[in-house]
C-alpha positions as CSV (number, residue, x, y, z in Angstrom):
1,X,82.1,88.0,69.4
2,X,81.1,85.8,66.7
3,X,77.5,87.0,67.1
4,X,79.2,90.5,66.2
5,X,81.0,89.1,63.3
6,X,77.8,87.0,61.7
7,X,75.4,90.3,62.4
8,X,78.1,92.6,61.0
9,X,78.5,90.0,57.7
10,X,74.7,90.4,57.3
11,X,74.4,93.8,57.7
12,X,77.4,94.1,54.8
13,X,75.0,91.8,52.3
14,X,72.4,93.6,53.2
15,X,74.2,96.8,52.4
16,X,75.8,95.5,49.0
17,X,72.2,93.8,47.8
18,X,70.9,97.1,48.8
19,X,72.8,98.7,46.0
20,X,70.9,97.0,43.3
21,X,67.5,97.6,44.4
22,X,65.0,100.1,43.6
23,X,64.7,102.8,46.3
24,X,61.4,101.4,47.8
25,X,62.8,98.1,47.7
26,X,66.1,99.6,49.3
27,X,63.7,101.7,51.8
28,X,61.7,98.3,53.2
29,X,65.7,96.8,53.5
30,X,67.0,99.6,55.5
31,X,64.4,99.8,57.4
32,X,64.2,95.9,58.1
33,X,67.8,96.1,58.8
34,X,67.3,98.9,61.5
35,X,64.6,97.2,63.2
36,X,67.0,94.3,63.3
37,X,69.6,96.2,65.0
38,X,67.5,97.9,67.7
39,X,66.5,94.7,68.6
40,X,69.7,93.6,69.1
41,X,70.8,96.6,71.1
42,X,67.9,95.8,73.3
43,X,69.0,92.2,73.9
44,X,72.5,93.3,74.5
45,X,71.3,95.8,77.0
46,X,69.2,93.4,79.1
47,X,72.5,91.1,79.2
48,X,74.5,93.7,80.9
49,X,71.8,94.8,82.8
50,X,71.9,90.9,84.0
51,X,75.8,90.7,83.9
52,X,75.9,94.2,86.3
53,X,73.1,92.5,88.9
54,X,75.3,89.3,89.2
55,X,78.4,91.5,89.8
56,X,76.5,93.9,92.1
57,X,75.5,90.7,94.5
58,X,79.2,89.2,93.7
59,X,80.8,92.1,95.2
60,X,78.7,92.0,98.4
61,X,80.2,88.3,99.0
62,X,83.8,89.5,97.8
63,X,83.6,92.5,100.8
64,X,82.2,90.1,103.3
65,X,84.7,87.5,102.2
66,X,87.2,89.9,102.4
67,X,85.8,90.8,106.4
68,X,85.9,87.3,107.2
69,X,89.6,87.1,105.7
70,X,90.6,90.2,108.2
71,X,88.8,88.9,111.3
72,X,90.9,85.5,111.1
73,X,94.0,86.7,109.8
74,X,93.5,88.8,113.5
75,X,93.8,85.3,115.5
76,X,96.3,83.4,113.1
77,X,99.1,83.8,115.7
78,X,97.0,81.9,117.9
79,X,97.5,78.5,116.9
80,X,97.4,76.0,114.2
81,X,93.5,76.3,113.9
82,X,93.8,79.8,113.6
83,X,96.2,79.8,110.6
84,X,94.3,76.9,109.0
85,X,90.9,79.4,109.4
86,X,93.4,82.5,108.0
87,X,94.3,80.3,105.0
88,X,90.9,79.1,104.2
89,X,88.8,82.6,104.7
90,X,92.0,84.0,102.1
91,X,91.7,81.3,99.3
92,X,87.8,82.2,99.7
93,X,87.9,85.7,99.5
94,X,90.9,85.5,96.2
95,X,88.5,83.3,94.4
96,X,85.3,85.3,94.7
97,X,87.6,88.3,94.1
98,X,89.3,86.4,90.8
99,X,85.7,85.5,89.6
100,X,84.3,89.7,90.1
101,X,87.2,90.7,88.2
102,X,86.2,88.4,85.4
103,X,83.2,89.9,85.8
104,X,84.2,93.6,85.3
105,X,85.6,92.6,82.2
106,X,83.0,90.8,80.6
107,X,80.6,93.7,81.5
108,X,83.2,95.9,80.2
109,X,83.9,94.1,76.9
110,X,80.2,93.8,76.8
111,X,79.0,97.7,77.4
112,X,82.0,98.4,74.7
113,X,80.5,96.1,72.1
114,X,76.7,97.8,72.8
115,X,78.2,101.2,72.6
116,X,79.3,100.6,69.2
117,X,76.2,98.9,68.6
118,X,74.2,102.1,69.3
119,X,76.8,104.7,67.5
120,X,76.4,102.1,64.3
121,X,72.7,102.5,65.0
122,X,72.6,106.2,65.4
123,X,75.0,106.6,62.2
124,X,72.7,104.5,60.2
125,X,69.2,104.6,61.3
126,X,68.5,107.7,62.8
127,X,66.5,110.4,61.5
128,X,67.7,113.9,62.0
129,X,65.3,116.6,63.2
130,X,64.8,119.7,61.9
């Protein structure tokens, strides 16, 4: 987030100091500054590409901790051991299951922020065809 804010402060001096320079000089700015944000757009989408990886093998461990979770709560009218095992595989499978959902919504925040990223991009940088 404060990446966001510093990059979207520098991109508004850029724009104002743009103002008062020749159009060459205001050509090689623009230009600098869209170069600058396609390189951030690529850096963004190799961290969600990373982020939805680690979530991808995180949910394999949630659904087997889940599977463990039914197996023993299928025994925990069995005895002591068994309800201590119940317990156990539950805590396990509502942690992994707390820390995917945390997940989801930093890959969520994160696609959001790299979709306005690119609509910025296209808006400002570019070039129509035709």
């Amino acid at each position: 987030m404060m990446r966001a804010v510093i990059t979207s402060a520098l991109f508004a001096s850029l724009a104002i100091s743009a103002l008062m320079m020749p159009a060459s000089a205001q050509s090689t700015v623009a230009r600098a500054s869209c170069h600058s944000q396609a390189q951030s757009i690529k850096a963004g989408q190799k961290e969600a590409k990373a982020l939805q990886a680690e979530r991808s093998a995180l949910l394999e461990e949630v659904e087997a901790a889940g599977d463990e979770w039914e197996a023993a709560e299928s025994t925990r009218l069995f005895g002591d051991a068994e309800v201590a095992k119940a317990d156990a595989a539950k805590q396990e499978y509502e942690a992994l299951k707390a820390e995917l959902m945390k997940i989801d919504e930093d890959l969520q925040a994160q696609v959001a922020e790299l979709n306005s990223a690119v609509t910025d991009y296209n808006n400002r940088c570019a070039t129509k065809k035709g």
